[in-house]
N, CA and C atoms as an extended XYZ file, in Angstrom:
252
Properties=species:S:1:pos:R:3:atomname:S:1:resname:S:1:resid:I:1 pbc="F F F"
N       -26.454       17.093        4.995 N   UNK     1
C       -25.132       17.637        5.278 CA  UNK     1
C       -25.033       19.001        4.590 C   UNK     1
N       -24.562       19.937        5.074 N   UNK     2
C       -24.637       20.910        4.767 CA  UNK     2
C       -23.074       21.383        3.565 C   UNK     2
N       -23.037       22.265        2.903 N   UNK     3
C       -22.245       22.714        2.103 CA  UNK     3
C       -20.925       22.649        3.250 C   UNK     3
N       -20.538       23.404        3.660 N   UNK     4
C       -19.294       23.481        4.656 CA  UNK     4
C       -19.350       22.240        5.401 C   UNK     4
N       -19.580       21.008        5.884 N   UNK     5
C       -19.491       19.861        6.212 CA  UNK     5
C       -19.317       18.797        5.188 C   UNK     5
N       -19.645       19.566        3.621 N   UNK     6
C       -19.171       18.509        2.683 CA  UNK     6
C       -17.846       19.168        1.956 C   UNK     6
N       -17.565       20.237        2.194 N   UNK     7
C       -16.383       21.099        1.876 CA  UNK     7
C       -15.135       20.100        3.038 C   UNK     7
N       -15.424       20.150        3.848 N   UNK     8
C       -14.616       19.779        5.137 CA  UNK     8
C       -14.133       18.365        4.868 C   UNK     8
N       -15.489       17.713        4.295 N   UNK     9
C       -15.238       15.879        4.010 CA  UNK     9
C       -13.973       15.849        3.202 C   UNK     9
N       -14.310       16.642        2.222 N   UNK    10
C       -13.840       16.741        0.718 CA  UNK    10
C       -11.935       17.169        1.137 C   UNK    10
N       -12.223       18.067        2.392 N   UNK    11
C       -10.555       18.836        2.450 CA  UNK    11
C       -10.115       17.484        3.187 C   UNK    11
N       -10.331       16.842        4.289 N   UNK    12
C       -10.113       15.554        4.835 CA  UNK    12
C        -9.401       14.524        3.948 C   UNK    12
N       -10.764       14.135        3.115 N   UNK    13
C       -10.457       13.128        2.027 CA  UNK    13
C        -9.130       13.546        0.808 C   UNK    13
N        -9.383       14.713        0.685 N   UNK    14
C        -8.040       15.029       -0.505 CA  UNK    14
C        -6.495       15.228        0.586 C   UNK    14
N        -6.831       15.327        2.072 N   UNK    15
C        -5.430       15.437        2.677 CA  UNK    15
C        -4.963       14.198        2.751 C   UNK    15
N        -5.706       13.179        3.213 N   UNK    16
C        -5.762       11.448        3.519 CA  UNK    16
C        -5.000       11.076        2.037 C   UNK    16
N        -5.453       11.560        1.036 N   UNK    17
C        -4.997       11.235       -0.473 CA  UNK    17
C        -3.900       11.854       -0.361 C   UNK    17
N        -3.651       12.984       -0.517 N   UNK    18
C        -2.131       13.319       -0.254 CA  UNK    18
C        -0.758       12.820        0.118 C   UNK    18
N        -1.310       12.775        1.430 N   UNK    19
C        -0.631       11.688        2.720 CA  UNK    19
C        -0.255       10.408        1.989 C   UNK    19
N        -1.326        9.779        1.279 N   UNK    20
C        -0.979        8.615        0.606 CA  UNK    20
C        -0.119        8.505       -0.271 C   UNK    20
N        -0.227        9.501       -1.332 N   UNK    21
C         0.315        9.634       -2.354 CA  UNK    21
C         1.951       10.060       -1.869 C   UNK    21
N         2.509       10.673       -1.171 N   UNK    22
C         3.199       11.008       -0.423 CA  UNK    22
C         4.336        9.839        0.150 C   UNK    22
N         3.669        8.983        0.771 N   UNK    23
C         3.779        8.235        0.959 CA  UNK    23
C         4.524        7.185        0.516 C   UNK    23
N         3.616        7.191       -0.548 N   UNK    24
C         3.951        6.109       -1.761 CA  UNK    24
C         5.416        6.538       -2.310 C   UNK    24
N         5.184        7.798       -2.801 N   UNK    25
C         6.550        8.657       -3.614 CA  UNK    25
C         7.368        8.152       -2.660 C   UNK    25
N         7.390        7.948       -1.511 N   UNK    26
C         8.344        8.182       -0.860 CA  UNK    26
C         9.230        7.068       -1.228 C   UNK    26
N         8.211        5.563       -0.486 N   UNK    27
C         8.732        4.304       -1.018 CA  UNK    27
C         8.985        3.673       -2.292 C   UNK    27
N         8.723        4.632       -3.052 N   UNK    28
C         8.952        4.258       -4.868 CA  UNK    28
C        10.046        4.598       -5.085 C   UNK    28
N        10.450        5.589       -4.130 N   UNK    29
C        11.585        6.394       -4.671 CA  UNK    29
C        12.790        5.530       -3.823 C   UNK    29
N        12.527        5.254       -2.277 N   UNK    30
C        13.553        4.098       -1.940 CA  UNK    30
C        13.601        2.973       -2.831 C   UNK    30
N        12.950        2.539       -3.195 N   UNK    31
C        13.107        1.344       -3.568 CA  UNK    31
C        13.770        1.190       -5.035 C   UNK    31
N        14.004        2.573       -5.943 N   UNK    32
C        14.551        2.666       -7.486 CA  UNK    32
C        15.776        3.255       -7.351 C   UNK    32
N        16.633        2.626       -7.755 N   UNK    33
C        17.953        2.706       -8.048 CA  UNK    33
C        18.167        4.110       -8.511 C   UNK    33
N        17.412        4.340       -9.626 N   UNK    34
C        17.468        5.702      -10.609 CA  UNK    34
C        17.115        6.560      -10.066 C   UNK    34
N        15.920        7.020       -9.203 N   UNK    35
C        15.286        8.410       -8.926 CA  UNK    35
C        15.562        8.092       -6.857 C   UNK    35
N        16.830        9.573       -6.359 N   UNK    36
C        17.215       10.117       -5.450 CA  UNK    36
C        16.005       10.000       -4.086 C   UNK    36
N        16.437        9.145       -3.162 N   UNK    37
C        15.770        9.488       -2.042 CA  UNK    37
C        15.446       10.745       -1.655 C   UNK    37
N        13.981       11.318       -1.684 N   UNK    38
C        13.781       12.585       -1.074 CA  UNK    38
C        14.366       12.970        0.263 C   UNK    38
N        15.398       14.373        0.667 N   UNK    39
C        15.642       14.492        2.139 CA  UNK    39
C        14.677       14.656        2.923 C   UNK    39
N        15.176       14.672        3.529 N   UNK    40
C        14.173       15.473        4.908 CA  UNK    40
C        13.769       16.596        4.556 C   UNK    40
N        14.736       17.578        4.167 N   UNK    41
C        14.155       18.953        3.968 CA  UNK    41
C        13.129       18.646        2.799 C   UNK    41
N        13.631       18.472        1.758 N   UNK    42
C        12.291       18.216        0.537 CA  UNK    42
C        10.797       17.712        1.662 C   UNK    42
N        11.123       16.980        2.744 N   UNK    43
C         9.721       16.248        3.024 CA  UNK    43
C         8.462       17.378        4.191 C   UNK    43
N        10.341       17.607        4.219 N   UNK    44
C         9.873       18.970        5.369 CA  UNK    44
C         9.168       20.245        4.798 C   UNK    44
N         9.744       20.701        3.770 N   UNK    45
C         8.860       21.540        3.078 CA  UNK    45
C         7.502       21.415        1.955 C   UNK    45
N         7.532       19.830        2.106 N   UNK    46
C         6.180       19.511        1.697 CA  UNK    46
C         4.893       19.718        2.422 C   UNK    46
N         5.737       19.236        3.514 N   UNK    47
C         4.976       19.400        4.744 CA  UNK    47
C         4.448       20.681        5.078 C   UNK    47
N         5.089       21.680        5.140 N   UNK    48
C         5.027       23.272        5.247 CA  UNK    48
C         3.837       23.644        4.236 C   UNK    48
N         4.166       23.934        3.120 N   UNK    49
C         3.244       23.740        2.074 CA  UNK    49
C         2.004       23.100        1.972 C   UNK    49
N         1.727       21.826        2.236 N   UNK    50
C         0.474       21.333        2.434 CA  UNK    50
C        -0.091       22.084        4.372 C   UNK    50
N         0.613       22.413        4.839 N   UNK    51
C        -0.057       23.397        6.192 CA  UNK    51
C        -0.454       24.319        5.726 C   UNK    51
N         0.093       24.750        5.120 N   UNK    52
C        -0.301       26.285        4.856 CA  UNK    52
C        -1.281       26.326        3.722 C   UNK    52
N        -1.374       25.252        2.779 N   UNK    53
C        -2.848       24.803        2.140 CA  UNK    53
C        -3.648       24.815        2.818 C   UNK    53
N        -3.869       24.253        3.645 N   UNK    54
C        -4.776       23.410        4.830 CA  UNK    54
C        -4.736       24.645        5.725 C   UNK    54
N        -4.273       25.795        6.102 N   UNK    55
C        -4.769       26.806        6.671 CA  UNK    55
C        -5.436       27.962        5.713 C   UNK    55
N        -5.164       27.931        4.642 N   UNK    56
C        -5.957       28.898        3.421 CA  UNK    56
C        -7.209       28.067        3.544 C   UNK    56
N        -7.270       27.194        3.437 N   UNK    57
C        -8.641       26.232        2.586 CA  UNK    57
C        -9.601       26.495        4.252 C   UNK    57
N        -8.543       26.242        4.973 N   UNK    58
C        -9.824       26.585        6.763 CA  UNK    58
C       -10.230       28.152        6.589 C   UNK    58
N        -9.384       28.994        6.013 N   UNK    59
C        -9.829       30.356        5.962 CA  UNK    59
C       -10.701       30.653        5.199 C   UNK    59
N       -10.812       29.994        4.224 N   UNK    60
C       -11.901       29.982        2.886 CA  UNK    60
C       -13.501       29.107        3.395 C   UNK    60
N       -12.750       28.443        4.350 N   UNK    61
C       -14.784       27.164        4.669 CA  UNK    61
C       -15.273       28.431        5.877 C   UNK    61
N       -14.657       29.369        6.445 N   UNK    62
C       -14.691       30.336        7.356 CA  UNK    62
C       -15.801       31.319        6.564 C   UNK    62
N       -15.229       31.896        5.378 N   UNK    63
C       -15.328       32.636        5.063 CA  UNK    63
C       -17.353       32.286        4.042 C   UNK    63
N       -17.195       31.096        3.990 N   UNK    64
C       -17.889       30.085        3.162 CA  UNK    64
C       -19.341       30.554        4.460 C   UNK    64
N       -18.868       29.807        5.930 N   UNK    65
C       -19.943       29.840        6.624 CA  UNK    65
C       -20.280       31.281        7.172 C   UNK    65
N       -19.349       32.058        7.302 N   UNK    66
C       -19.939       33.389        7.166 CA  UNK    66
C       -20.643       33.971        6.255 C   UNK    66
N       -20.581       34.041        4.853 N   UNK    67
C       -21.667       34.225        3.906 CA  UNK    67
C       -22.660       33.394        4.095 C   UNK    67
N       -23.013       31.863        4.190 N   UNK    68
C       -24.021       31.286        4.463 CA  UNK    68
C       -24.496       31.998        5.107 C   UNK    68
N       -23.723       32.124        7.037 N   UNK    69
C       -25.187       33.066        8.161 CA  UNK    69
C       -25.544       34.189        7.665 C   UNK    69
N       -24.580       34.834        6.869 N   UNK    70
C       -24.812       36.231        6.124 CA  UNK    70
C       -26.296       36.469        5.712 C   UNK    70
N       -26.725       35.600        4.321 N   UNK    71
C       -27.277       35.078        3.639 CA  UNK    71
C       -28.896       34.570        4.788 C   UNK    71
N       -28.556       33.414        5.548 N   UNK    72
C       -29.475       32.985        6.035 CA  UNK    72
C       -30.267       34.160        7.430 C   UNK    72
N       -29.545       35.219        7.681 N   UNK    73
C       -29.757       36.190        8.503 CA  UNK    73
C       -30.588       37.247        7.754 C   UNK    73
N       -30.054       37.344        6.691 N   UNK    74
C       -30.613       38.462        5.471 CA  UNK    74
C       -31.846       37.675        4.980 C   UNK    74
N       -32.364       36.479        4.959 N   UNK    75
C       -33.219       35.849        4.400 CA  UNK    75
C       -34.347       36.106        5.455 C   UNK    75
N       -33.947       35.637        6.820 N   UNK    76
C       -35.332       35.642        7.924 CA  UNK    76
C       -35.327       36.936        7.921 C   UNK    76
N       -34.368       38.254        8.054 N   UNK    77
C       -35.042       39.487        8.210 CA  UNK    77
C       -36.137       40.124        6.929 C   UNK    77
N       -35.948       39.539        5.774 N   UNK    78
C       -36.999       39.471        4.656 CA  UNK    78
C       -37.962       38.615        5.156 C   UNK    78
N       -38.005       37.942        5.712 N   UNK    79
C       -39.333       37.021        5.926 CA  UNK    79
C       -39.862       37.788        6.673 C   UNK    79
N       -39.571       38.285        8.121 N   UNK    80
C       -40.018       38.962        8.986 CA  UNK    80
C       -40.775       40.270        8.611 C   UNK    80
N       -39.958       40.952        7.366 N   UNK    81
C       -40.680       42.140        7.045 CA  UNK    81
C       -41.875       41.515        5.916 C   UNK    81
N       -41.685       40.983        5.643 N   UNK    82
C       -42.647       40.219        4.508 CA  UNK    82
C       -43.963       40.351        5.446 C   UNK    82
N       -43.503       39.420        6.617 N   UNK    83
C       -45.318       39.135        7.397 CA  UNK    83
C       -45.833       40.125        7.639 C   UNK    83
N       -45.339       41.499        8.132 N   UNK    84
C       -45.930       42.521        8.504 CA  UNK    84
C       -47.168       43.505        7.708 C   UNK    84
């Protein structure tokens, strides 16, 4: 598996965790007398916020596999001049 396919697992797995955790807050928080049901808007701008994570972090595995081909392009044109 390559670096950017385990970057990707990793953004997956920590959103899935999120979601969960999220989740949970949510129903912890119905269910206690003491600590305020989150609104909508609070859930709504969680929501916003974790998008716009999740579109930085896609701009960054972008940026990730462009230096890789960078890198792996710059490597075979050294090989190539190497054989000569």
């Amino acid at each position: 598996m390559t670096r950017l396919q385990n970057a990707e697992k990793q953004l997956s797995d920590a959103l899935a965790a999120l979601e969960s955790a999220v989740a949970s807050s949510i129903e912890a928080s119905a269910s206690s007398a003491i600590v305020a049901t989150p609104s909508k808007a609070d859930f709504a701008a969680l929501i916003d916020e974790v998008s716009g994570i999740e579109a930085k972090l896609g701009e960054a595995m972008q940026v990730i596999a462009d230096i890789d081909a960078a890198q792996t392009s710059a490597a075979n044109a050294g090989d190539m001049g190497d054989s000569e």
